[in-house]
N, C-alpha and C positions, 0 to 999 in steps of 0.2 A: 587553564584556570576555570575556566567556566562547567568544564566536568567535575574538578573537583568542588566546584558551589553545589553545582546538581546534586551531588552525592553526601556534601556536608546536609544540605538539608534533608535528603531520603534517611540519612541515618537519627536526624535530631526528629523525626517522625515517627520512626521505629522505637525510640527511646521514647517518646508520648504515650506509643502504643502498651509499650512495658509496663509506664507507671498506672495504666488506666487499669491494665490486669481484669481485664473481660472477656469472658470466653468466649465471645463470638466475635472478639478481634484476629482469630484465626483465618475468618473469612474472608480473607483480603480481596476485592476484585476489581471490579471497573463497573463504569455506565454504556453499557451495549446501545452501538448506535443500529437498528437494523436495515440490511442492506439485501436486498435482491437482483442478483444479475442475470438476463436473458441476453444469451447469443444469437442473435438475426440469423440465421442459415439464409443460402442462397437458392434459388428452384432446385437447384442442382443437389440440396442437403449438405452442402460444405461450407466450411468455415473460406476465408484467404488462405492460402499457403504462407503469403511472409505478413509481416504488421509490427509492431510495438505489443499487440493485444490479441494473437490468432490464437496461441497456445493456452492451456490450463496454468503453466506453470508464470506463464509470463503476469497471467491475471490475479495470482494468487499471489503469485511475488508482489504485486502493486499492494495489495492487501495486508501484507508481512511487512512494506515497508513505512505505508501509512501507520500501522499500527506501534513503528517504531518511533515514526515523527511522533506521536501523537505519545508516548512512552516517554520518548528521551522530553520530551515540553513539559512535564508532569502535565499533562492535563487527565481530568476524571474519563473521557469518553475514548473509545475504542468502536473501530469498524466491526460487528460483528455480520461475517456475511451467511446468511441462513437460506439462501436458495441462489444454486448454481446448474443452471440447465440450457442445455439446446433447444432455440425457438424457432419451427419452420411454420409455412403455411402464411408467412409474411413478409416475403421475398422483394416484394415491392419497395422495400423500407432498407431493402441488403446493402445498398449501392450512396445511399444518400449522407449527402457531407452534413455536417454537423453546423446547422445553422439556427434560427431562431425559428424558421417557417418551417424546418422538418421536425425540428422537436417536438413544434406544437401540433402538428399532425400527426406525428405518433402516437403522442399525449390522448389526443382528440380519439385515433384510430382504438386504441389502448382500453381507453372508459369507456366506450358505447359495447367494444366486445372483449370485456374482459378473461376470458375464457382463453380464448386462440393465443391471448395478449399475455396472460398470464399477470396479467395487473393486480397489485397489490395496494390494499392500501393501509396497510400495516408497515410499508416500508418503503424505505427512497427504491424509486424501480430503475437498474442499471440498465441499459437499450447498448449491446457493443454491435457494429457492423463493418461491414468491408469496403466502409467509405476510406476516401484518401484523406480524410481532411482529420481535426483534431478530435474536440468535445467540446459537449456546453451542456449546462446546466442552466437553472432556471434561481434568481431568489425565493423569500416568501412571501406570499401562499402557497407559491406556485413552484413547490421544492421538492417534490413528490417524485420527479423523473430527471437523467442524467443521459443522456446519447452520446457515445463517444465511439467516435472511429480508430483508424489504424496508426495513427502516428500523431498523436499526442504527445507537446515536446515536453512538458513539466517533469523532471526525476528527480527523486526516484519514485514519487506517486501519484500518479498524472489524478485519480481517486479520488485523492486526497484533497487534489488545488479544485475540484468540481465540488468534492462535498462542503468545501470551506463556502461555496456558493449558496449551497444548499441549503448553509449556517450563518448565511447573514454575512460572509467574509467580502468584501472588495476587492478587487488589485491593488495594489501596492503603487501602481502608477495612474489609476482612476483618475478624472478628470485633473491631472495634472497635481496629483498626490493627495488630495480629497480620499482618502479610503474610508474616513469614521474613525480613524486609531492615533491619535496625536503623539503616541508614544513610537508612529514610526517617523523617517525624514520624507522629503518631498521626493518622488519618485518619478523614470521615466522608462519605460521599458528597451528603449535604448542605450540609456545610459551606462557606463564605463563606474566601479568604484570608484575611479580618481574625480569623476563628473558630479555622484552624489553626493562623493564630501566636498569638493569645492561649491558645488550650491550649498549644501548648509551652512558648511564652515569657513569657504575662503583659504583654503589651500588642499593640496594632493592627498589622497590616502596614505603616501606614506609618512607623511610630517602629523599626522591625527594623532591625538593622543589613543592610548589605550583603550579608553572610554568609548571616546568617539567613533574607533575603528569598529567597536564594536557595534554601536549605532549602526554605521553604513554597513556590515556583514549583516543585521538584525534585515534589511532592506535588501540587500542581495540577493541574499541563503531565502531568501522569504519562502514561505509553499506558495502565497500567492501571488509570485512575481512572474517576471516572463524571461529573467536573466537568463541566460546560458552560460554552461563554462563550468560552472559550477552547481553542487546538488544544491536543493531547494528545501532545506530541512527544520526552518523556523517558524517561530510564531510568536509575537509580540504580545502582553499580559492584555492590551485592551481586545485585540483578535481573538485570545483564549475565552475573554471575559463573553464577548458578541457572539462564541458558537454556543458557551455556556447557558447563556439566557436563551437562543433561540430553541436549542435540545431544549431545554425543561419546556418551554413555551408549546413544545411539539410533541412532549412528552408521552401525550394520550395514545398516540399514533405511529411513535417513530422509536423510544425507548423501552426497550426489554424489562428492564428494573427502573422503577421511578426515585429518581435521586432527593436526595434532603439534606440541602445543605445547610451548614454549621461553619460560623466564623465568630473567634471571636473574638476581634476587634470591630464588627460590626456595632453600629446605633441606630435604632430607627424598630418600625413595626418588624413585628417578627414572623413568620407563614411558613416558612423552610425551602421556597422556592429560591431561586440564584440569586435574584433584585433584593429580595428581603428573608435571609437567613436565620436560622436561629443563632442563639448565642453561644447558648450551651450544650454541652451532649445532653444533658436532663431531659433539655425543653424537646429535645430530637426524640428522647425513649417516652417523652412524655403523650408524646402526638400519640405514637404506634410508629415499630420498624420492623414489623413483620413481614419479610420478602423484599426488605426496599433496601437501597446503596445507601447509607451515609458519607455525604463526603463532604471531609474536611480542607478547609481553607489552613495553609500555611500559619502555624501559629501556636498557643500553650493554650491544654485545656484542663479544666479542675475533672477529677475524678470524679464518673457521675456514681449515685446513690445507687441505683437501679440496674441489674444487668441487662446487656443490650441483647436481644433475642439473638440464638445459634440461627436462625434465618436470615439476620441482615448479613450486609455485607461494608465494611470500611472502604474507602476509597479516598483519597490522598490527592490533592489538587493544591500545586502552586501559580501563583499569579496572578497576578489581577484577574452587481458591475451591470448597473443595467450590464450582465455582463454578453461580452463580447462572444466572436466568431471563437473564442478560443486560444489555445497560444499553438500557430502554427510555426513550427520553428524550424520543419525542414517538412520536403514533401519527397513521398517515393512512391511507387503502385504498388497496389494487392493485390488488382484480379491476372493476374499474370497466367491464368489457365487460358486466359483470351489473346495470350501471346499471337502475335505475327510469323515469329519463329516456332515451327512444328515442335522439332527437340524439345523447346522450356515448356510448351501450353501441354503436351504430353507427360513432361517429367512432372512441372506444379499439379496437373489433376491428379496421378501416380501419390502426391505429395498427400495431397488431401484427402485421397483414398484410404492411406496409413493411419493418417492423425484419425478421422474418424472409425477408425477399427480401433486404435489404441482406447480412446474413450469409451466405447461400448463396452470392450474387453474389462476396464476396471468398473465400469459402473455396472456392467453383469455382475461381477465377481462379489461386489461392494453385498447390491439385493442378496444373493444368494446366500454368501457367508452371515447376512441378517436372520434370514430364515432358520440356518444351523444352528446360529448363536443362540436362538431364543432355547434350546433344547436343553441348555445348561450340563450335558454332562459332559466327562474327560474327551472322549471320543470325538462330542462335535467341538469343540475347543480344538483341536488336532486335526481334525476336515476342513474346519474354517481356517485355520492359519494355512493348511496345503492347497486350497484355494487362491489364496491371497498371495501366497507364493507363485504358484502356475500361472496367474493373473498378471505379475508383474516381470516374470519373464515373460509373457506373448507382447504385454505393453512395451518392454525396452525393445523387442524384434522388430514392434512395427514403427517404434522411433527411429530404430537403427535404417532402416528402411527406408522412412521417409527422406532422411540427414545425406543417403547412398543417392536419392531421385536429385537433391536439393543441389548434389554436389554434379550431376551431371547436368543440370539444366544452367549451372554457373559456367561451364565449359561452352557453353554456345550462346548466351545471354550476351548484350548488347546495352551499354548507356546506362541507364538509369536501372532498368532490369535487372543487371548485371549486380549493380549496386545495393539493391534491396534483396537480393538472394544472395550474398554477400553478409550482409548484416542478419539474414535472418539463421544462416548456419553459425556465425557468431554467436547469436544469441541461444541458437539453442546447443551449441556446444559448451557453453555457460551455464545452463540451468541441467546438464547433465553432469557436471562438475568436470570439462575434459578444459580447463583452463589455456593448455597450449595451445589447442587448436582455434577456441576462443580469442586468444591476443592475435593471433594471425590473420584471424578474418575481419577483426576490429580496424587493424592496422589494412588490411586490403582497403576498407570502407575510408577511412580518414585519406588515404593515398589517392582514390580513384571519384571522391566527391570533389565539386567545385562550393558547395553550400556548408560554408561556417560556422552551424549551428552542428548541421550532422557530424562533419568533421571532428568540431569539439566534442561531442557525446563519445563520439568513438574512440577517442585518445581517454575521456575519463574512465572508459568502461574496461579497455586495453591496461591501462595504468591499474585500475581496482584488481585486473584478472593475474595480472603480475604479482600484487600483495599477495594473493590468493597461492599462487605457486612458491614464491620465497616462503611463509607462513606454513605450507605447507611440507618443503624440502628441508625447514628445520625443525618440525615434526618427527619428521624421517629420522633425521639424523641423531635427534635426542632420542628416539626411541628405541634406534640401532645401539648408542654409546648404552644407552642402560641396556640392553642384550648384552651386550659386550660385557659388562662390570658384573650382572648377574653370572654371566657364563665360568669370568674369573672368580669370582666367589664360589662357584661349585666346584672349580678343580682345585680351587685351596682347601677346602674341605675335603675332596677325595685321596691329595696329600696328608694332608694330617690322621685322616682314618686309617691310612698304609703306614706311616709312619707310629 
């Protein structure tokens, strides 16, 4: 029910757009939040071997999936991430869990030397390391940096429930449901669905009405909750409204395109900021929207006079923690090169020896085929792609590689070790698309943890990797039936031409 609301209204918007009939409604895009992530390397120039966050694809995947949360929410803004690089020469900083006092020392370290730091201040600065511990982020003013270690338990965008910080967002279980959002219930980050609705409502989740279920999933599914068990994929309209107002507020500094928004069921002064919007599209062309996002508030607008410059862009918006150590919701080791056991601390260096050749290898390839590309004729078009080819075959040899060290260091690993090299050949059997071997190590991890939270992850991650292969074995087989019905259709034709 609730996808088909989404979609009733994505479609009664596209019909707005018809009747406005302006050419620069073609432009459809978003309000770019800009994001910068530096990887701590360690003396050694290595990432961890396992983590939530060691690999490219695992961090890009957080990126792919905020940017669904933040899609399927219709909300205007989107993570755009514009600098992704390996940081060494600050090793000091590789090891440190994700606290209030290391951030701020980062922070601290970060401004005085910006250079080494790679500090930005055009954009929230992402700090990832080979701490054990979660992430934390800071509120405003002071929203400028994100530290996040290895096993951050928030999915599916650990990113996401930081940036929501960075935007003025709360938990959902803040000082005993205080978040700033009255539009959510009273929340406890212990708490059971059947707990939430009986605090609000006086009986079970299952006796709720429809209504109300939905209520308590708004407060479950939250991004900014600490639930487990299930993804974290919501956002309530006063949530949307408080990242709304912070981005504009930070606008100068933190947005790619400057937004102007338009509602019009608004009253009050008009400026085109979030707080006090314009009314009508006019008043938006009337300002100037030369290079800027218009984004519209759910609602009917009059066809404006004036066309909207082919430079703006449309953009479509429904809806209206002193924070903490983080949501640590299960704990495993990274630096496992420092193993006790020879076999693992050989095999994870081996490990990390791979990964970082696989990176080099595409980021050579990436510069180089730059340099071809500018030449614009047929020939380097045809270099640059045989590049990028060679490229991606040496990158899959040195994953294969690393996944061969990963699998021998699991045969001698021990406890908790054991358990996080485990989950980390799951996951990257996952983000190579080998789905089978993926449920298998899922399932090792849920079987061989005693901690609750991991457990759960691993069975949802196992269950996801299952859809993945049914979805995909009826692919197959629809693909194979149409082979099959084309194949008969040819030989009933080569009958009929004999005949």
């Amino acid at each position: 029910m609730k996808w088909l609301f989404i979609y009733k209204k994505a479609l009664f918007i596209a019909i707005a757009f018809m009747l406005i009939g302006q050419s620069a409604l073609a432009a459809t895009a978003y309000v770019p939040v800009r994001i910068s992530i530096k990887f701590i390397l360690s003396s050694g120039g290595s990432r961890p071997a396992s983590g939530n966050l060691n690999t490219d694809a695992e961090i890009n995947a957080e990126f792919d999936w905020g940017n669904t949360i933040l899609t399927d929410n219709l909300s205007e803004l989107r993570l755009d991430l514009i600098e992704f690089v390996d940081l060494s020469g600050v090793s000091q900083h590789y090891s440190n869990d994700a606290t209030n006092a290391n951030r701020d020392a980062l922070r601290d370290d970060a401004i005085a030397d910006p250079t080494t730091y790679k500090w930005r201040t055009d954009a929230i600065n992402i700090y990832i390391n080979g701490g054990t511990g979660s992430a934390i982020s800071d509120l405003p003013p002071d929203n400028d940096i994100i530290l996040m270690n290895q096993w951050c338990g928030n999915t599916p965008s650990c990113v996401l429930h930081e940036l929501g910080h960075s935007l003025n967002l709360l938990h959902t279980h803040q000082d005993g449901g205080a978040d700033g959002c009255s539009d959510t219930l009273e929340d406890n980050s212990s708490w059971t669905k059947n707990q939430i609705a009986i605090n609000a409502y006086g009986k079970t989740y299952a006796n709720c009405t429809a209504a109300e279920k939905n209520q308590v999933d708004l407060v479950f599914n939250n991004v900014m909750s600490y639930h487990a068990g299930e993804p974290q994929l919501r956002l309530s309209y006063c949530q949307m409204d408080r990242t709304s107002t912070q981005a504009d507020s930070d606008r100068g500094w933190l947005l790619t395109r400057e937004p102007v928004y338009v509602d019009s069921a608004y009253t009050g002064s008009e400026s085109g900021r979030f707080p006090t919007p314009y009314k009508t599209l006019q008043s938006a062309i009337n300002a100037g929207l030369s290079g800027k996002a218009v984004v519209l508030q759910q609602g009917s607008y009059t066809a404006p006079t004036s066309p909207i410059s082919d430079s703006s862009y449309i953009v479509t918006r429904f809806g209206t923690s002193t924070v903490g150590q983080g949501c640590l919701l299960y704990s495993l080791p990274v630096d496992m090169e420092k193993s006790k056991i020879p076999q693992v601390s050989n095999a994870i260096k081996a490990v990390q020896s791979e990964d970082t050749a696989a990176r080099k290898v595409m980021r050579g390839a990436k510069a180089a085929a730059k340099m071809v590309g500018t030449k614009g004729t047929e020939q380097a078009e045809q270099d640059k792609s045989s590049m990028m080819e060679n490229a991606e075959l040496t990158r899959k040899l040195h994953e294969d590689n690393a996944i061969g060290h990963l699998l021998y260091a699991e045969v001698f690993a021990t406890g908790k070790e054991k358990i996080a090299i485990q989950l980390e050949l799951a996951q990257r059997y996952k983000y190579s698309r080998n789905c089978t071997e993926a449920v298998g190590f899922f399932i090792l991890v849920a079987d061989n943890t005693t901690q609750p939270h991991l457990r759960a992850r691993a069975l949802y991650e196992a269950d996801n990797c299952r859809k993945l292969i049914e979805r995909s074995q009826k692919g197959a087989v629809s693909k194979q039936r149409e082979k099959n019905a084309n194949k008969q259709r040819e030989l009933k034709e080569d009958e009929q031409i004999e005949e």
